[in-house]
C-alpha positions in Angstrom: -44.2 47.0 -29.0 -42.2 50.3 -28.1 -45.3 52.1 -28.7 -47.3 50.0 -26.2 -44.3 49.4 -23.5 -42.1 51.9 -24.1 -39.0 49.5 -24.9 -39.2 47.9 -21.8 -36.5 50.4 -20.0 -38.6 52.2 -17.7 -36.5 53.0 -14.4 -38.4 52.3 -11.0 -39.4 56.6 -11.0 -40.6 56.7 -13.9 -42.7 54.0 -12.8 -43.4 54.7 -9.3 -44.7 58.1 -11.0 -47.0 56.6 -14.0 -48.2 53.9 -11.2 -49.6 56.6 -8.8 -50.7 59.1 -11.7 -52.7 56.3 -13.2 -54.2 55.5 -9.6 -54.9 58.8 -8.7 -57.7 59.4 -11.2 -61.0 60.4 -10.7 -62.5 57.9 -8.6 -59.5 58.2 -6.4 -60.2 62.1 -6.2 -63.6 63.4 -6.8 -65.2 59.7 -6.6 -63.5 58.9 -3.0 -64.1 62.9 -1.7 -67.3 61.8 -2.9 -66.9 58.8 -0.3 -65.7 61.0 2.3 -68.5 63.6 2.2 -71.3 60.7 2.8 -69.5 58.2 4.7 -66.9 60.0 6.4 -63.3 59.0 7.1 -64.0 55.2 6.1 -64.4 56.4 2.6 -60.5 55.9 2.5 -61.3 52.2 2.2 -61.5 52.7 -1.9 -58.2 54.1 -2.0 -56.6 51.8 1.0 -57.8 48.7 -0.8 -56.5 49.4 -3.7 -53.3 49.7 -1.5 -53.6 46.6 -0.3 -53.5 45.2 -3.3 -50.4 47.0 -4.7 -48.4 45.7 -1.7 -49.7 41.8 -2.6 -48.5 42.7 -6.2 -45.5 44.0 -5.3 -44.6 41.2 -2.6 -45.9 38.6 -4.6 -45.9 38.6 -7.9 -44.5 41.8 -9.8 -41.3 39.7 -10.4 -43.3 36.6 -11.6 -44.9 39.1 -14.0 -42.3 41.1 -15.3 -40.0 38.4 -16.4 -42.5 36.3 -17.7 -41.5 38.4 -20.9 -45.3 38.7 -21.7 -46.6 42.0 -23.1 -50.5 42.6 -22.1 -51.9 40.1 -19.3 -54.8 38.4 -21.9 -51.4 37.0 -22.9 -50.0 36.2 -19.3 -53.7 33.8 -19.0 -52.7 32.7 -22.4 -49.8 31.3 -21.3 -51.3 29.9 -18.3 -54.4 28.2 -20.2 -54.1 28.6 -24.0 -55.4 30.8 -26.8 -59.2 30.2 -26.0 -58.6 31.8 -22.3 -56.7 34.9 -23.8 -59.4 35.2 -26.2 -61.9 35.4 -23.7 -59.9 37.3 -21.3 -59.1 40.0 -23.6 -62.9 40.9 -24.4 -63.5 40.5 -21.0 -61.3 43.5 -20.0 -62.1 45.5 -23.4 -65.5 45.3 -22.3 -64.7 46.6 -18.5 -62.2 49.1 -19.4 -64.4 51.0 -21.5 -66.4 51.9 -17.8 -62.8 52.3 -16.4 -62.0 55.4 -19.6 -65.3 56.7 -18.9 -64.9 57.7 -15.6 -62.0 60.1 -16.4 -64.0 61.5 -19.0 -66.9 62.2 -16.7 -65.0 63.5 -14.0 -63.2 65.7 -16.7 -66.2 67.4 -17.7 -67.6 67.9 -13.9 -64.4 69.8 -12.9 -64.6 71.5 -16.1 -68.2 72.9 -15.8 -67.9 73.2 -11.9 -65.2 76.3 -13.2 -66.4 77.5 -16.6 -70.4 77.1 -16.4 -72.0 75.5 -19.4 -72.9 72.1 -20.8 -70.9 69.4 -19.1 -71.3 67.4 -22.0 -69.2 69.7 -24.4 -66.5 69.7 -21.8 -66.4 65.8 -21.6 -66.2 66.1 -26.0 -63.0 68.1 -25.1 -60.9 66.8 -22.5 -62.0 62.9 -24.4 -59.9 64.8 -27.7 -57.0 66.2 -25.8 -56.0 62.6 -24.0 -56.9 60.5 -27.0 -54.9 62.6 -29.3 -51.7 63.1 -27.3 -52.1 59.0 -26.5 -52.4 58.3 -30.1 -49.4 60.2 -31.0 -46.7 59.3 -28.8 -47.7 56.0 -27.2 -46.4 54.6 -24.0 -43.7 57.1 -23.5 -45.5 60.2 -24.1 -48.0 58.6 -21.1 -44.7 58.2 -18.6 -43.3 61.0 -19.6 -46.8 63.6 -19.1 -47.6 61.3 -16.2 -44.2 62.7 -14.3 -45.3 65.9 -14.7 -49.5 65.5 -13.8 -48.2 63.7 -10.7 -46.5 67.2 -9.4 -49.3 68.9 -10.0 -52.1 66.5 -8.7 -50.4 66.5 -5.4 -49.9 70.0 -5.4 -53.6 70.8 -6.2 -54.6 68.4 -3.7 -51.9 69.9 -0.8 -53.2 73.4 -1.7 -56.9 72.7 -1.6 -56.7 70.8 1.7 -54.3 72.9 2.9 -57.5 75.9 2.7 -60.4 74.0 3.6 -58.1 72.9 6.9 -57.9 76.3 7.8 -61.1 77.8 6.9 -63.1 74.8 9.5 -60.1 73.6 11.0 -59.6 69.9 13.2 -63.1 69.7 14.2 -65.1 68.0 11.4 -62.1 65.4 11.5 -62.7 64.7 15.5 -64.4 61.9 16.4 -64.7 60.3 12.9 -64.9 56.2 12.7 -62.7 54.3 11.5 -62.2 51.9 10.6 -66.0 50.5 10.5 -69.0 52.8 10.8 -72.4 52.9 10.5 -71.7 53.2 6.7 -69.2 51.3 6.0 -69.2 48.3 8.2 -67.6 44.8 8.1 -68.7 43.1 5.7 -69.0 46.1 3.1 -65.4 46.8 3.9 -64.4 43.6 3.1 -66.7 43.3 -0.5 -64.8 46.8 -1.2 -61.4 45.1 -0.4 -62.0 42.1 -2.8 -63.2 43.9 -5.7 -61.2 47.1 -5.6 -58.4 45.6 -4.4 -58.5 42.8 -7.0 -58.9 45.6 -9.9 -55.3 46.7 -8.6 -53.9 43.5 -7.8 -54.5 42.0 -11.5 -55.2 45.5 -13.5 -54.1 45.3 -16.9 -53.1 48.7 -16.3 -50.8 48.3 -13.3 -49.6 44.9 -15.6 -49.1 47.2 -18.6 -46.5 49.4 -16.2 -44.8 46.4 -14.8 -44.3 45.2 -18.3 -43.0 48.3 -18.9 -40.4 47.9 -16.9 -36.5 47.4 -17.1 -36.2 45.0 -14.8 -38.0 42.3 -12.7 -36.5 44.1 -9.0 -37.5 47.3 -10.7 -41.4 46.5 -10.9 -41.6 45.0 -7.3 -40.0 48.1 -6.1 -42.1 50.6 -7.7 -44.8 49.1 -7.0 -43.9 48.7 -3.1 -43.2 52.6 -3.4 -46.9 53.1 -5.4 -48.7 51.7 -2.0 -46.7 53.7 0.4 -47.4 56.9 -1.4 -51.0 56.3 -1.1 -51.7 55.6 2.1 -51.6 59.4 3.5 -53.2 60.4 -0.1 -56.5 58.3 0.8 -57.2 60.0 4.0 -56.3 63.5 2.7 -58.5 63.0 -0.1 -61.7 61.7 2.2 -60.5 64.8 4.6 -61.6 67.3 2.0 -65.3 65.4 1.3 -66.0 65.6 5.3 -64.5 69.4 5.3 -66.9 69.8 2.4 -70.0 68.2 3.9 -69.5 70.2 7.0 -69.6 74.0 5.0 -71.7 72.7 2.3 -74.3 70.3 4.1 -76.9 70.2 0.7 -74.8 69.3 -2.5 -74.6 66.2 -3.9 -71.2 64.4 -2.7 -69.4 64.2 -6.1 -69.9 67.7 -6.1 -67.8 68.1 -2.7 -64.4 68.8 -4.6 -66.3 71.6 -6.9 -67.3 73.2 -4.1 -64.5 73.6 -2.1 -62.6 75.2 -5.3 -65.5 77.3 -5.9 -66.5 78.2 -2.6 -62.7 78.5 -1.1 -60.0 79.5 -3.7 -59.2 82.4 -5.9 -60.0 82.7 -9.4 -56.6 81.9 -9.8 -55.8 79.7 -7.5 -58.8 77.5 -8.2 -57.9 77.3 -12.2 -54.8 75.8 -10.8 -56.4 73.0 -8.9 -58.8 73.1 -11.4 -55.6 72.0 -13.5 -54.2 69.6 -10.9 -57.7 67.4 -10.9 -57.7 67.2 -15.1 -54.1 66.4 -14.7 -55.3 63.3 -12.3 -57.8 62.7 -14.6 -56.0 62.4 -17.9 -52.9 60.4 -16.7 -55.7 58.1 -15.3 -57.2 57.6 -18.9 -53.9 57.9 -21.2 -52.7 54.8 -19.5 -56.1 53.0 -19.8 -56.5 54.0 -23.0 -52.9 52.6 -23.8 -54.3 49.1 -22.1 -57.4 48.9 -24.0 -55.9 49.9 -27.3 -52.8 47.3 -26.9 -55.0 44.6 -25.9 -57.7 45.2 -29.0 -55.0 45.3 -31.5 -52.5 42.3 -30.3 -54.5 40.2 -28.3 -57.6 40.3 -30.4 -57.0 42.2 -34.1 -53.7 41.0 -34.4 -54.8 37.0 -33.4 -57.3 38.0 -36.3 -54.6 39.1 -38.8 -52.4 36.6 -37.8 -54.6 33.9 -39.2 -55.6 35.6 -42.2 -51.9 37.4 -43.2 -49.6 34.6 -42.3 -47.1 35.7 -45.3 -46.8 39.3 -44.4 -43.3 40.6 -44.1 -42.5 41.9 -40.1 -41.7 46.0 -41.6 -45.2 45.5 -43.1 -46.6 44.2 -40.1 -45.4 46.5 -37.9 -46.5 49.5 -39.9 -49.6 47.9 -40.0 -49.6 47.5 -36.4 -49.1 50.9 -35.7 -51.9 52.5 -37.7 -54.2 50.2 -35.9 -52.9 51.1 -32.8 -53.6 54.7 -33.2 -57.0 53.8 -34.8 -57.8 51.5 -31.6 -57.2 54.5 -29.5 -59.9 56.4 -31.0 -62.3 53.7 -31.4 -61.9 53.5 -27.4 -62.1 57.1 -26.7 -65.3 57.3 -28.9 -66.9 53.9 -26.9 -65.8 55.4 -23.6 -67.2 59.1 -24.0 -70.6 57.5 -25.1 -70.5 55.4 -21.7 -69.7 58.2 -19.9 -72.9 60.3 -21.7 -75.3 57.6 -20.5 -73.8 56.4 -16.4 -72.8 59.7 -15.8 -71.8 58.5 -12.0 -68.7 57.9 -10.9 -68.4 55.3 -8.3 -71.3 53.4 -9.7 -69.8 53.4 -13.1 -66.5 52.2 -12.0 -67.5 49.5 -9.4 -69.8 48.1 -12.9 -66.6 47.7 -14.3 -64.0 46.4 -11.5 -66.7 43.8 -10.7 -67.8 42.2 -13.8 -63.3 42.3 -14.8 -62.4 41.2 -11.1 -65.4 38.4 -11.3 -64.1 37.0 -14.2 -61.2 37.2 -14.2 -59.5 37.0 -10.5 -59.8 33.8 -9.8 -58.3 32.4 -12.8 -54.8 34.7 -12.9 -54.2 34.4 -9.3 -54.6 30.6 -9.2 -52.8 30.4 -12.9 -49.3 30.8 -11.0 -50.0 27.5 -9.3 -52.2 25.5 -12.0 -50.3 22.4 -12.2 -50.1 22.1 -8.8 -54.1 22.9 -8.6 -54.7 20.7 -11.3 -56.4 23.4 -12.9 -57.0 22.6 -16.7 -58.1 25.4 -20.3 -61.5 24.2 -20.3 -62.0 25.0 -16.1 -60.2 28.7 -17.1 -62.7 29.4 -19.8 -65.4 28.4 -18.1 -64.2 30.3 -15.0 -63.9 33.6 -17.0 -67.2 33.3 -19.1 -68.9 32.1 -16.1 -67.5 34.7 -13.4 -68.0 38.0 -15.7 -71.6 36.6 -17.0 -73.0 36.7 -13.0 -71.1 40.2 -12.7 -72.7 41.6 -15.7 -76.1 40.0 -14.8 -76.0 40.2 -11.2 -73.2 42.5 -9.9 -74.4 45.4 -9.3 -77.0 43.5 -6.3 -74.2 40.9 -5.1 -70.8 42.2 -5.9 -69.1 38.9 -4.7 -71.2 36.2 -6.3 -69.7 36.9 -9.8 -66.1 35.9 -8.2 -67.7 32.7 -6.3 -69.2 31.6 -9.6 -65.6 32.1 -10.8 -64.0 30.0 -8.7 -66.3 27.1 -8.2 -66.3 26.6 -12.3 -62.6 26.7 -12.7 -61.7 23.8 -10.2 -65.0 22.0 -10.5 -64.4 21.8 -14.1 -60.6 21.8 -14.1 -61.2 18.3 -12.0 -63.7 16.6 -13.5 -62.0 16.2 -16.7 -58.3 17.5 -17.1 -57.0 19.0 -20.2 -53.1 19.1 -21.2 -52.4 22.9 -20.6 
């Protein structure tokens, strides 16, 4: 498991530093400028909820996790319901993460084309090889240990573009800007964006992943308190540059308000290094959920497979074994994710596919698993829950973002209670 955690002996930087690379991705940058340029300053909300749900994690229940000794969280709802649950939870999030993958690919190859000109989808073919092969290679640590480094230069990039586009239109777009309801964003959408982004971060398998990573059980809920504080001022600088953009470039499309600022603002020079700041965001964003997808397909779903079939294997063998199909995992999910990203090439709408139908599955069920005995709650309500939950996302999400979790929660304790199952 070094490969996949990193030994377990991550110190609370190193994981303060991979949590906020991994956030700050490309629905965090170009996605939520993206936000910011049509909805103005209560764009935010996509960033903020996802702090919100960092600071829950970190109050609440990064300690419970970390020393519950599990390695992926299909196994942490394995432990609270049983093998079928983790089954079903495992293809649950291999189907959502794919979306989650693909969005750093497309963003990859926007930024990209914005600066060289040419086919976008070559550029996506490119960046897709670099983070795939470098993941691939060194595993868990080579993720920490490039996602230290991309997080200097995201917020540098960022400081510097903001920095130019502040001074070139100044305070005024930024006057008089609701918040934290407007005529875009009001009550009720705010609170939809709250549940399903801010579930995505409060049970991510990729903010689990990191916690599992860690040294210690006080280690994970401090770096995870840290994460949320860092990212409060990062949400509102990052809407900032969509409303600068909309006000000096009133007829692009808004995921094109970031490209434009670099293009229409910066140097040659100066935009190649933003340029190199935003692929940074992008890639520490993917390496890690790569890393998620690949160690859930090969323990939590090969390796149940290989278990069954190879019970006499020696463990030097096993391991070996292990790590070639780790390595082949993370190409089979770079190849998956790149063709998603060829055929929904939107961000926002690509990502909030795949938050819902994983947070309407699966919510519910890990949130209510730290207390199932005293909810009564049973394997067969679980299943049910998850099956039932992501089914309505996948079917009906996109129209009623919240139904998916509803469904979820009305199946695992109507279930659980009519007929109760020894855990």
């Amino acid at each position: 498991m070094d490969f996949h955690l990193a030994g377990r002996r991550q110190g609370i930087m190193a994981l303060t530093g991979t949590f906020c690379a991994t956030i700050l991705g490309a629905s965090t940058t170009i996605g939520m400028a993206g936000l910011g340029y049509s909805q103005g300053l209560t764009g935010s909300w996509w960033m903020l909820s996802g702090t919100i749900g960092m600071l829950i994690l970190s109050l609440f229940l990064a300690e419970r996790i970390r020393s519950t000794g599990c390695s992926t969280l299909p196994q942490l709802v394995g432990s609270f319901y049983g093998e079928r649950a983790q089954a079903s939870a495992s293809l649950l999030i291999a189907i959502s993460w794919i979306g989650v993958i693909a969005v750093q690919i497309i963003a990859s190859g926007n930024i990209l084309s914005a600066v060289f000109g040419g086919d976008i989808n070559y550029y996506m073919i490119v960046s897709s090889m670099v983070f795939v092969l470098y993941t691939a290679y060194g595993g868990r640590i080579s993720v920490i240990r490039t996602d230290l480094f991309q997080l200097l230069i995201i917020t540098s990039g960022l400081a510097i573009l903001f920095w130019r586009a502040f001074s070139t239109v100044g305070a005024g777009p930024l006057i008089g800007q609701s918040f934290p309801l407007s005529a875009e964003m009001d009550f009720w959408k705010a609170i939809s964006m709250i549940l399903v982004v801010g579930s995505a971060y409060l049970i991510g398998p990729d903010m689990y992943s990191i916690i599992f990573s860690s040294r210690s059980a006080r280690g994970a809920k401090l770096s995870a308190f840290m994460t949320a504080i860092i990212l409060i001022p990062l949400a509102f600088l990052i809407t900032s540059l969509g409303i600068f953009s909309r006000h000096l470039y009133p007829a692009i499309s808004p995921e094109q308000a970031v490209p434009s600022l670099m293009a229409g603002l910066l140097s040659p020079a100066v935009e190649g290094l933003v340029a190199a700041a935003l692929l940074a965001a992008f890639m520490s964003s993917a390496d890690t959920c790569l890393m998620t997808f690949t160690t859930i397909l090969t323990f939590d779903i090969y390796g149940k497979i290989r278990q069954r079939a190879h019970r006499e294997s020696s463990l030097k063998d096993d391991q070996d074994h292990m790590m070639k199909a780790s390595r082949v995992a993370v190409i089979i999910a770079g190849v998956f994710a790149l063709t998603f990203a060829v055929f929904i090439p939107n961000i926002i709408k690509a990502l909030l596919i795949a938050y819902t139908v994983f947070t309407s599955g699966l919510f519910i069920p890990i949130i209510a698993g730290f207390y199932r005995k005293k909810l009564g709650l049973t394997s067969t309500g679980a299943l049910w829950a998850i099956a039932g939950g992501g089914s309505t996302a996948i079917l009906l999400g996109q129209s009623y973002p919240l139904l998916g979790m509803a469904v979820s929660a009305a199946l695992l304790f109507a279930v659980s209670w009519r007929k109760r199952l020894p855990l």
